[in-house]
C-alpha atoms as one frame of an Amber mdcrd trajectory, in Angstrom:
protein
 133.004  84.880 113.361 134.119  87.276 116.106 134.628  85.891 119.283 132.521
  86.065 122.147 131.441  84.146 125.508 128.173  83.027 124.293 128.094  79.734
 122.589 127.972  79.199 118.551 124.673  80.357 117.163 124.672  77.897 114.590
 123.875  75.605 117.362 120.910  77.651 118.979 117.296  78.294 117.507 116.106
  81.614 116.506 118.620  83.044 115.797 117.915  86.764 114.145 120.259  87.718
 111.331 121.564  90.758 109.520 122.981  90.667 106.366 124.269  94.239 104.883
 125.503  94.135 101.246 128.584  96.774 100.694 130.242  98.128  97.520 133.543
  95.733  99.080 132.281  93.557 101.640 129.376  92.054 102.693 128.352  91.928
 106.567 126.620  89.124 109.120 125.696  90.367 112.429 123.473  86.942 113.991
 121.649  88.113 117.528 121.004  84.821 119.649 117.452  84.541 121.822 120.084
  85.961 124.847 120.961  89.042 123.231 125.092  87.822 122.273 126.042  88.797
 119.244 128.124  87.025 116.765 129.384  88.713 113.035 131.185  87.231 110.140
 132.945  89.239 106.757 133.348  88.486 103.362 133.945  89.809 100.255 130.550
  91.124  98.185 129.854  89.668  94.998 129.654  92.442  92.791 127.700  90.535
  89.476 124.524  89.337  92.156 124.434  90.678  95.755 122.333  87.258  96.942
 125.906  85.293  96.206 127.812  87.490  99.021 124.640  87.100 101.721 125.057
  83.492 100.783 128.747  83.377 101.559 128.013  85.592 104.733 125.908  83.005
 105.983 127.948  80.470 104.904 131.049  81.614 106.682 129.204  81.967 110.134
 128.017  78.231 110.172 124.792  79.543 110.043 122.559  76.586 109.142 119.180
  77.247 107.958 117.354  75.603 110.702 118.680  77.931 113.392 117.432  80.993
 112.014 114.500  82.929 112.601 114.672  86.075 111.131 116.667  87.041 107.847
 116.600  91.021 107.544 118.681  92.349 104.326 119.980  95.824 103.698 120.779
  96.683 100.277 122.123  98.685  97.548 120.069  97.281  94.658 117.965 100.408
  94.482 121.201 102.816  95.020 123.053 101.264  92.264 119.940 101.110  90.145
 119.866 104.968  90.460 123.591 105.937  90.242 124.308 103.864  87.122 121.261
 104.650  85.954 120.330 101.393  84.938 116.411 100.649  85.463 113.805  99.786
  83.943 112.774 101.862  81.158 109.361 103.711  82.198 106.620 105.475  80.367
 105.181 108.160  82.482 101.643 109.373  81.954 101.258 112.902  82.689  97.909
 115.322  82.609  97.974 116.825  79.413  99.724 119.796  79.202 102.403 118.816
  82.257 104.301 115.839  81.306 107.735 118.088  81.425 107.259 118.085  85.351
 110.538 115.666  85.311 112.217 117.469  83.080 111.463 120.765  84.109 112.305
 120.053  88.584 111.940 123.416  90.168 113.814 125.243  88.074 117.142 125.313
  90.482 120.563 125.131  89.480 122.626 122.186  90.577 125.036 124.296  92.265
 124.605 128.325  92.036 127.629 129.753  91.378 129.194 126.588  89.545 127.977
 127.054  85.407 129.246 123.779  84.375 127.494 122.018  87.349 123.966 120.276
  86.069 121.021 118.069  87.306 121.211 114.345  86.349 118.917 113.574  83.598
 115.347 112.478  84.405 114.923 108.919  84.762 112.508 108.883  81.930 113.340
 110.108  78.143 111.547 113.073  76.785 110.252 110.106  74.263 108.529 108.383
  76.775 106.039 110.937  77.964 102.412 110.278  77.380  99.594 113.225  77.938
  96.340 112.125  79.390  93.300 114.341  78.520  92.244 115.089  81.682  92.549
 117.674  84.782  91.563 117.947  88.021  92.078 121.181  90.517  92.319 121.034
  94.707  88.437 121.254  94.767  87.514 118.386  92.408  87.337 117.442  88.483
  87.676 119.961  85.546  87.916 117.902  83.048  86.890 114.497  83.039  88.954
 111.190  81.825  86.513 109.717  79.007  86.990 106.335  77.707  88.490 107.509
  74.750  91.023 108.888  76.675  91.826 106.088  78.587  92.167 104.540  75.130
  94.548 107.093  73.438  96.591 106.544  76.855  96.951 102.512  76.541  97.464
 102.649  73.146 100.533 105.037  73.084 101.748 103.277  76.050 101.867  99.774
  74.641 103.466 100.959  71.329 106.459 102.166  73.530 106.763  98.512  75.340
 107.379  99.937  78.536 109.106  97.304  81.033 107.041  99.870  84.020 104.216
 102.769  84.169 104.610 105.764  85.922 100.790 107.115  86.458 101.091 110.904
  87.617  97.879 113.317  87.304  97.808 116.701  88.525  96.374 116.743  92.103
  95.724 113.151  92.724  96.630 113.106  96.237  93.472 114.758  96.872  91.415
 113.012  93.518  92.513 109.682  93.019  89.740 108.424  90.694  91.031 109.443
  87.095  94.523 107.299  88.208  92.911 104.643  89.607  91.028 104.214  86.577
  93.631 104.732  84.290  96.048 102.315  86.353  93.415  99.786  86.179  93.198
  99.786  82.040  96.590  99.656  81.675  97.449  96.665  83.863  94.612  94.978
  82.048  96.198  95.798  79.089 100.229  95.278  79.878 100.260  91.901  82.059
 102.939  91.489  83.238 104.286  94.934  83.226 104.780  96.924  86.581 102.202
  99.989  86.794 102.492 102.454  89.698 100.307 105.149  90.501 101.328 108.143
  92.412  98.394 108.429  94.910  98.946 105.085  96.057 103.076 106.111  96.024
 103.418 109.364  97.292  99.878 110.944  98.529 100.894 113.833  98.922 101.295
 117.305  97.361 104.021 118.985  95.446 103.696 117.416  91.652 107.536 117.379
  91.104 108.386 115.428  94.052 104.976 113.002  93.978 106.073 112.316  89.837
 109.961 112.093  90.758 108.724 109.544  93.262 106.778 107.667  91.429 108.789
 107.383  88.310 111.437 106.218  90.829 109.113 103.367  91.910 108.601 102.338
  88.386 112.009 102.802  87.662 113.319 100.312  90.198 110.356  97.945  90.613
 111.206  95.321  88.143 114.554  94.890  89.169 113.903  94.709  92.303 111.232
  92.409  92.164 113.634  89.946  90.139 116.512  90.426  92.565 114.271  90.087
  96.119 113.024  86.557  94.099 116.118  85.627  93.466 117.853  85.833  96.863
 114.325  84.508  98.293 114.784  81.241  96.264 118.612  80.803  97.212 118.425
  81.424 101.046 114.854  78.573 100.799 117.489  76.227  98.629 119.204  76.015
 102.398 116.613  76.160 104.445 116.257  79.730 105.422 113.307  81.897 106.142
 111.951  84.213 103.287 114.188  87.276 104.008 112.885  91.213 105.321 114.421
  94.067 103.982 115.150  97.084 105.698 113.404 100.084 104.207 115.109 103.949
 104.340 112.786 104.187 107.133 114.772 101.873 109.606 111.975  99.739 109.778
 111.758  96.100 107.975 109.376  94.664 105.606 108.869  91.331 103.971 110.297
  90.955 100.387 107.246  90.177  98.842 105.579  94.660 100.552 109.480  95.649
  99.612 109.032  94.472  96.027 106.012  96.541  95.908 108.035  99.566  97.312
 110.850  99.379  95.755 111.381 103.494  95.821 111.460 103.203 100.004 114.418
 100.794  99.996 117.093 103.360  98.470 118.745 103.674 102.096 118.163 100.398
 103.238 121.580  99.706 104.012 122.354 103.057 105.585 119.563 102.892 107.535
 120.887  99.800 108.926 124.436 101.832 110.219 122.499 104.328 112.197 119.973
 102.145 113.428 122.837  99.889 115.184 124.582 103.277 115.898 121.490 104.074
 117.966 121.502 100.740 119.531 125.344 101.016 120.726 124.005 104.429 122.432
 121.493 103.085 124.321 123.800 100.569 126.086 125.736 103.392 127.195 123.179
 105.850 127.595 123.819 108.616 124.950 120.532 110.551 123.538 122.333 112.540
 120.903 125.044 111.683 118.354 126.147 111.901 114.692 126.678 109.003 112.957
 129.287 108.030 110.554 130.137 104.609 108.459 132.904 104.886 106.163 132.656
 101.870 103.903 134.577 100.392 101.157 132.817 103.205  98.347 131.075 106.470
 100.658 131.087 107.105 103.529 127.422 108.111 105.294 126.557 110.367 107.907
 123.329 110.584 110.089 121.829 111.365 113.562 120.419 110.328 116.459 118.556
 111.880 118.581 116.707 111.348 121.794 118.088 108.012 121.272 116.435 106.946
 118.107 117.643 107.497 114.324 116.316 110.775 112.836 114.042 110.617 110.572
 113.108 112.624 107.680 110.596 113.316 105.296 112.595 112.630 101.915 115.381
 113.448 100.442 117.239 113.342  97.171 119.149 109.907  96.365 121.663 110.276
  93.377 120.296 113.474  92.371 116.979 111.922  91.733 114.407 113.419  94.776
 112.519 110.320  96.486 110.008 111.878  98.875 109.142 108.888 100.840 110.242
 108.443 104.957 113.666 107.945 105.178 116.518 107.957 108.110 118.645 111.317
 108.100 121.539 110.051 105.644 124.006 112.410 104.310 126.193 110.047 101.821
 129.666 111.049 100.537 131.544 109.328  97.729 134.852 109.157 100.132 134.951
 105.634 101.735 138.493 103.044 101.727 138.304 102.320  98.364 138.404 105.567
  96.841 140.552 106.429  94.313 143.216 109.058  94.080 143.373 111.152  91.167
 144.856 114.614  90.060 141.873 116.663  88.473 142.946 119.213  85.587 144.352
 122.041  87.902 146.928 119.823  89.274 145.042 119.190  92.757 144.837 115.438
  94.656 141.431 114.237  94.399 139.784 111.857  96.415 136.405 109.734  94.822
 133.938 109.797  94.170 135.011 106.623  91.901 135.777 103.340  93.704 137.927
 100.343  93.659 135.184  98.481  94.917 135.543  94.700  95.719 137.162  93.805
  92.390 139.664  94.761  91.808 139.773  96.452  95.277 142.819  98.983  96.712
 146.362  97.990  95.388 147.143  96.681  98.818 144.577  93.755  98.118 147.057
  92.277  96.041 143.902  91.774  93.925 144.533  93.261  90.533 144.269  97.267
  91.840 146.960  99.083  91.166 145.440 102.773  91.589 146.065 104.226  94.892
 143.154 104.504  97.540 142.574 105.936 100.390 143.152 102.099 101.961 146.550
 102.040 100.482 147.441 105.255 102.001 146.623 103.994 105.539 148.726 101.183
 104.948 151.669 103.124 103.916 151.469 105.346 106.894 151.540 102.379 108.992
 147.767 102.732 110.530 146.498  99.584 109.034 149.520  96.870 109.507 150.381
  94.578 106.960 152.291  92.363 109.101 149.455  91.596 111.492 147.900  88.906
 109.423 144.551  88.838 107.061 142.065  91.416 107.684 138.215  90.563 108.473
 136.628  88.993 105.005 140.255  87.125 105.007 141.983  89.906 102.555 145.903
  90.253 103.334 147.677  93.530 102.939 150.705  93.902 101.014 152.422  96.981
 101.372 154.857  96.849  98.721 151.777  97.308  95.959 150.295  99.836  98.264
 153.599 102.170  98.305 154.037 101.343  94.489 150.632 102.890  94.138 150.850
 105.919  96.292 154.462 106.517  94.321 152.453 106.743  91.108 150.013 109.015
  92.044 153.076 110.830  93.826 154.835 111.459  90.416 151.408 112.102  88.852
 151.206 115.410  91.561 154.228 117.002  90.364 156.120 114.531  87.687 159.304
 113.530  89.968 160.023 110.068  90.693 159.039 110.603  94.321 161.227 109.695
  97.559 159.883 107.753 100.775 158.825 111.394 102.451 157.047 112.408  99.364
 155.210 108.927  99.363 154.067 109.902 102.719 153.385 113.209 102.484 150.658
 112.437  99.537 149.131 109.665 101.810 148.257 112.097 104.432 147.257 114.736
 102.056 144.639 111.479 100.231 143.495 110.843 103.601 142.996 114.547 104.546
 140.773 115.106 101.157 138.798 112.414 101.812 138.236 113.588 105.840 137.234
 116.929 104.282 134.110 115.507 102.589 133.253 113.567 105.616 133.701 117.010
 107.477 131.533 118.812 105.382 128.743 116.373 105.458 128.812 115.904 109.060
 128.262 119.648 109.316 125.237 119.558 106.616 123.635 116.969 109.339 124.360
 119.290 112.800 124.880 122.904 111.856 122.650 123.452 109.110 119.710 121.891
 111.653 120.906 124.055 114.112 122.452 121.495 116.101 126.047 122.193 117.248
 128.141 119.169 117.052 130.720 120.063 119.784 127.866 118.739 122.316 127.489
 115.903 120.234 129.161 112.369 120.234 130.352 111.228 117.389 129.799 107.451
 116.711 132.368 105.923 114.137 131.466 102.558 112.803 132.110 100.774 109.203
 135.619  99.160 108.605 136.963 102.650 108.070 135.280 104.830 110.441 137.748
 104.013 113.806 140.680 105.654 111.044 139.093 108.876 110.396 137.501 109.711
 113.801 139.799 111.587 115.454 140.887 113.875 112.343 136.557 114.298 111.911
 135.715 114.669 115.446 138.678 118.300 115.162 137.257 118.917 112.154 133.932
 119.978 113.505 134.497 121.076 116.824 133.240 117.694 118.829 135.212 116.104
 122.034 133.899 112.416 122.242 134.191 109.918 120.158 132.372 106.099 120.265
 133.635 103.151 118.500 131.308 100.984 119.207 131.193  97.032 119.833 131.263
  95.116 116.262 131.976  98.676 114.971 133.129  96.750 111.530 129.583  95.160
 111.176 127.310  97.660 113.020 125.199  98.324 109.995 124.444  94.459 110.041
 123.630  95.043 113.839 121.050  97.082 113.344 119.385  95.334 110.546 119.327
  92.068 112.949 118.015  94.196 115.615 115.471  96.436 113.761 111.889  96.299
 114.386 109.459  95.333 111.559 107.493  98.836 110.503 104.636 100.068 108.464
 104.226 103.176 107.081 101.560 105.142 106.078 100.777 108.745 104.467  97.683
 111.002 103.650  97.503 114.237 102.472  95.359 116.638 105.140  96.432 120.848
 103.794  93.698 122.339 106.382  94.193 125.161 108.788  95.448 123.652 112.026
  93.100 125.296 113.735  89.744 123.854 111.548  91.230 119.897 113.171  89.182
 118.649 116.328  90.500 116.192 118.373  87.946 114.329 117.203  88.699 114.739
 113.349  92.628 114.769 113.719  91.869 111.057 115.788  89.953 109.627 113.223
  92.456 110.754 110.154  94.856 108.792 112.268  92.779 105.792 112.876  92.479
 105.069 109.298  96.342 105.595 109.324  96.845 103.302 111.311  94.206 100.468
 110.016  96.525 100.628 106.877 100.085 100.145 108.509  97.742  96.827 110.233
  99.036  95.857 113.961 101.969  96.709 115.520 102.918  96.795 119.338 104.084
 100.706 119.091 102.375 103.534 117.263 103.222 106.843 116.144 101.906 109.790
 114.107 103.830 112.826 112.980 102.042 116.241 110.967 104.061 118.006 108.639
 103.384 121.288 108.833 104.381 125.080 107.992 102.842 128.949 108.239 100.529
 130.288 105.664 102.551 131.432 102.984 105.664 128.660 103.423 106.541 126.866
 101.042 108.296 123.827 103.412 106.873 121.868 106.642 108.559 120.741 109.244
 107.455 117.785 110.653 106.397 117.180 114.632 105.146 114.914 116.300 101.713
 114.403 117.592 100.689 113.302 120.900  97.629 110.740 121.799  94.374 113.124
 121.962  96.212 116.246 120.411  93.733 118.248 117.904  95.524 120.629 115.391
  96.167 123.966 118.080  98.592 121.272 119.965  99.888 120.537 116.539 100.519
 124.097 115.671 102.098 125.148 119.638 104.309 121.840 118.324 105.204 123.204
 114.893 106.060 126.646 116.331 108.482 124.971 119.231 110.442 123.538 116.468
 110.234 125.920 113.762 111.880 128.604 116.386 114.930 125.816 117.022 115.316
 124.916 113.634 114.971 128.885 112.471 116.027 130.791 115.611 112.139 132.714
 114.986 108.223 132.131 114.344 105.439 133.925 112.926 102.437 135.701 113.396
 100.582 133.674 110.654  98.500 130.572 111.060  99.682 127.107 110.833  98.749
 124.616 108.141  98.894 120.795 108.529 100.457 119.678 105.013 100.134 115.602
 105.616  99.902 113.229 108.674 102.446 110.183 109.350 101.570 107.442 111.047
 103.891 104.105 111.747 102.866 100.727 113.538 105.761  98.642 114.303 107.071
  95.684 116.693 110.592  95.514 118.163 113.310  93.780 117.033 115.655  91.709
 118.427 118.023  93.505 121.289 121.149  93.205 121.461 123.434  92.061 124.152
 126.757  93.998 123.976 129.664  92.348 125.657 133.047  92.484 125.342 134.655
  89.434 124.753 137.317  87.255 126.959 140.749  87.896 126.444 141.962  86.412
 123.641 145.123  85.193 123.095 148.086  87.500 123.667 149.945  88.317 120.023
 153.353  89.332 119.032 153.899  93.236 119.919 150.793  92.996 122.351 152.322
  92.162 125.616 150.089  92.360 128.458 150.148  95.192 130.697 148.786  96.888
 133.875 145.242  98.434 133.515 145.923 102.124 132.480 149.296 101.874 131.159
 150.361 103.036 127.622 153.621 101.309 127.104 155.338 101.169 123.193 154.077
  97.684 122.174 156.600  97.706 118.775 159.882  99.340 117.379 160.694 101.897
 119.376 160.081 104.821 117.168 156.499 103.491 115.892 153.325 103.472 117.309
 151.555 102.161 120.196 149.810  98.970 119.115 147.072  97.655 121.014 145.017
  94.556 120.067 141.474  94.443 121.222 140.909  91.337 122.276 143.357  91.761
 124.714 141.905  94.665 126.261 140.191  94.543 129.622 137.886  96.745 130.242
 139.136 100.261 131.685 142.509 100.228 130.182 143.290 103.331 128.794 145.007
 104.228 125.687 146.655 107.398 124.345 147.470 108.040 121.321 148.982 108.359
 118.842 148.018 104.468 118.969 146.076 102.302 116.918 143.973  99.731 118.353
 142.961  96.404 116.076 139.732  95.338 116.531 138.045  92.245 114.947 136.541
  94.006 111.861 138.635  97.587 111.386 140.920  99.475 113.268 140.968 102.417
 115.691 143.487 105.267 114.968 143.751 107.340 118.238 145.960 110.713 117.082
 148.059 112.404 119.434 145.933 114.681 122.187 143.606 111.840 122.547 142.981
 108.976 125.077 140.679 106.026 124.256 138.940 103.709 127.329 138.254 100.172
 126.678 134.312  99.854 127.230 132.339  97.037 129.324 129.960  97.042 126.422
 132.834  96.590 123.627 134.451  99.302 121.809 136.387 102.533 122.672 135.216
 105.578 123.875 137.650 108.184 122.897 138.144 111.736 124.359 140.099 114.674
 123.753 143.104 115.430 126.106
């Protein structure tokens, strides 16, 4: 547990916890009924991600009595996607377009790179069943007979499918023939997970609406099994039956995020720029980017007039998931990335990951590959000498410069001296910044947004290391670290608000929606999110002719000519132009939700003054070690104000804080550093 003035929260009821789940570590933020916050670290469990949110509780003398809320951000879903290791799904497919998976929209993976390809579909070529039947935008053109429906269950069971993926042409608009043929097959297959697409993705565009949906099947019954799992170990102590945090950044209960498995493939990202969004409220920033470098990726995101961004889909692993999410741009560079020499000689950082076990070489864990981490500890930014790190992990150097010297004699086949050790940590650290770089610019310039008026808000247990080099990179002056920057992802989850979403499918003319008929779209919306203390609606829509929307949002009373003035606002940000052509409203959004608990960010007393961490005058910058190393400042005993420049590193709690040369950091009231460029 960090410290902090407010008294143990083990001892005080209702108690609202956070519980993030991490490729390495596993993170507790608990929010008291006064706002304080309180975190704790351990090491995930990689075999069953319910074992590390046990430990996390565990280790912050949580009992189960003095908690109120349990909200859980995971990776299930992720993993399930990257390794490709699902349930195996039958998708049933209008006669004559079951390839939709296969054949996507006939893109390249990457233009000009031949050996580049899409990841396979998530169902085999073997597991596509026709349906005789076909509908059109206006209505049916061939109707779904009984036989049919027979055929269909009948060379579905024969494939003993563990989950269904229903997807007829146009059923966003004419969900009959699935509802019918959803209905016969989960008469037929109890026990066995059926999802339809009009009750998944509503919505039109048949690639994205079947990717979706075979997504939902594909992760549904492991989901389901995992989300009963950690439901039955968290009641074995007492605890309430867990939320999870959806890609949306709003909560649900396990039992709606078993049944929406799909929406949870961000959960734990979400999380990050939720609390990221949180921290810049307390200080009063609208607009940031976001980044959390982990233990396996790093992710980037934005917010916005204060809140997270969010989006209408996206693709996750390569598979497209076009369900609400927050704006997350995920990298494979994080602290447990491994170096590697690719075949023309070049040092290579990720995408594979140490992970928890065996972790970076400096883990003294069984790694012996060099990582990013073990760089940082050779260069002397994370200190070995200072004691166990949050999660209790000690650092030993000696395995992490034995590591870098391998990968050092790998380069270039010399048995490498102490400069050339060096020299290939910086250049590991500087390939892993320049995938952090480029993402960050997918999220700002590609929107149009230009990220030198930006802060940028570095969180995770990595992201106070790589700020400074990031914030250069793209062009950006300020940089937050904030409070419980280690566990801010956990933060947010504890302090999101429970959401419902809902989607319909409207493609009209803008200018053919009334007040009237717009308002009563949105009131049946909104009857199927059910109550919640805030509401809002969003339209996606584009010109005639387009074939993407951009979504806006609409005001109480609007009808579809303040839509369209909306839509052409931000088209002419987003493109730099608009149109002489008339708008069309694609879909409508609509999301009930209640706050969450908010936090009270405070730094915390002084602690106790350490070795190399001598006190000194508010301001001052003085060499607190061997006279030729770096400033080092410890956190804790920071007041508020005192100014840092760098180079420095600061230890915090849960990471560390690498100020480079031409920057000064200020010790916040709130917590955390704000660092600016000299």
């Amino acid at each position: 547990m960090s410290s902090a003035p407010a008294p143990d929260p083990s001892r005080r009821p209702g108690v609202a916890v956070g519980v993030d789940v991490g490729g390495t570590f596993t993170d507790l933020a608990a929010i008291g009924a006064d706002g304080a916050v309180h975190t704790a670290k351990v090491l995930t469990h990689p075999g069953d991600q319910s074992g590390g949110v046990a430990a996390a509780l565990a280790a912050a003398g949580l009992a189960g009595g003095a908690v109120e809320r349990i909200v859980h951000g995971t990776t299930v879903v992720t993993n399930l996607l990257l390794e490709r290791s699902g349930a195996r799904v039958v998708f049933c497919g209008t006669a004559g377009h079951t390839d939709v998976l296969h054949l996507r929209r006939q893109d390249r993976a990457a233009l000009y790179d031949l050996a580049r390809h899409h990841p396979p579909p998530l169902v085999s070529r073997a597991d596509l069943v026709p349906v005789r039947e076909r509908t059109n935008p206006d209505g049916v053109l061939l109707p779904l007979t009984n036989e049919a429906v027979a055929e269909c269950v009948a060379a579905v069971r024969a494939r003993s499918p563990e989950a269904v993926a229903v997807t007829l042409l146009h059923a966003y608009a004419h969900p009959a023939h699935e509802q019918r043929l959803a209905g016969a097959l989960a008469a037929a297959l109890p026990g066995v997970a059926v999802v339809a697409s009009h009750a998944v993705h509503p919505e039109p565009r048949e690639y994205e609406r079947a990717s979706t949906t075979a997504a939902e099947a594909y992760a549904r019954p492991r989901v389901t099994s995992y989300l009963r799992r950690l439901a039955g170990r968290l009641a074995e102590g007492g605890y309430p039956t867990p939320g999870v945090m959806t890609s949306g950044g709003g909560v649900r209960s396990a039992v709606e995020a078993a049944e929406s498995a799909a929406a949870l493939a961000l959960s734990g990202p979400a999380g990050g720029v939720v609390g990221a969004a949180a921290a810049c409220a307390a200080l009063g920033i609208a607009d940031a980017l976001t980044l959390d470098v982990g233990g396996t990726s790093a992710d980037v995101g934005l917010v916005l007039g204060g809140a997270p961004l969010v989006e209408a889909g996206g693709e996750v692993a390569g598979v497209p998931i076009a369900l609400p999410r927050v704006l997350v741009e995920t990298v494979s560079a994080g602290g447990g990335s491994v170096g590697w020499v690719d075949d023309a000689g070049a040092l290579r950082a990720g995408p594979r990951s140490a992970g928890a076990a065996p972790g970076p070489a400096a883990f003294g864990r069984g790694g012996t590959e060099a990582t990013v981490t073990d760089a940082h500890v050779v260069l002397g930014h994370l200190d070995a000498a200072a004691g166990p790190l949050s999660g209790g992990v000690s650092l030993d150097e000696g395995r992490a410069r034995r590591a870098l010297a391998g990968l050092a004699e790998r380069l270039d086949g010399r048995a490498p001296d102490e400069a050339r050790v060096r020299a290939v940590a910086r250049a590991l650290i500087a390939a892993a910044d320049a995938a952090m770089a480029r993402a960050l610019r997918r999220v700002s310039v590609e929107r149009g947004l230009d990220p030198r008026g930006l802060t940028l808000v570095a969180f995770g247990g990595g992201g106070g290391l790589h700020a400074c080099a990031l914030a250069e990179g793209v062009g950006a002056t300020r940089v937050l670290v904030p409070p419980h920057a280690g566990v801010l992802s956990a933060v947010g989850l504890a302090a999101a608000p429970d959401r419902r979403d809902a989607l319909a499918s409207v493609v009209r003319p803008a200018a053919d929606l009334t007040a009237e008929a717009l308002g009563a779209r949105l009131d049946a919306l909104f009857a199927a999110t059910g109550r919640g203390a805030e509401r809002h609606a969003w339209a996606r829509a584009r010109y005639a002719g387009q074939g993407s929307e951009v979504e806006v949002p609409i005001a109480p009373g609007d009808d579809g000519a303040g839509v369209a003035r909306r839509f052409a606002e931000a088209h002419a940000r987003r493109a730099g132009f608009t149109l002489q052509r008339p708008v069309h409203v694609v879909s409508l959004r609509a999301a009930a939700s209640t706050p969450g608990r908010v936090p009270r960010f405070v730094r915390g007393a002084l602690g106790a003054v350490g070795p190399g961490d001598a006190p000194t005058a508010l301001g001052a910058s003085a060499p607190l070690g061997p006279p030729e190393g770096p400033l080092r400042v410890r956190d804790a005993a920071a007041r508020p104000g005192r100014l840092v420049d760098g180079p420095a590193t600061i230890a915090l709690a849960d990471g560390t804080v690498l100020v480079a040369a031409g920057w000064r950091a200020r010790a916040l009231e709130i917590g955390g550093w704000l660092l600016e460029a000299r």
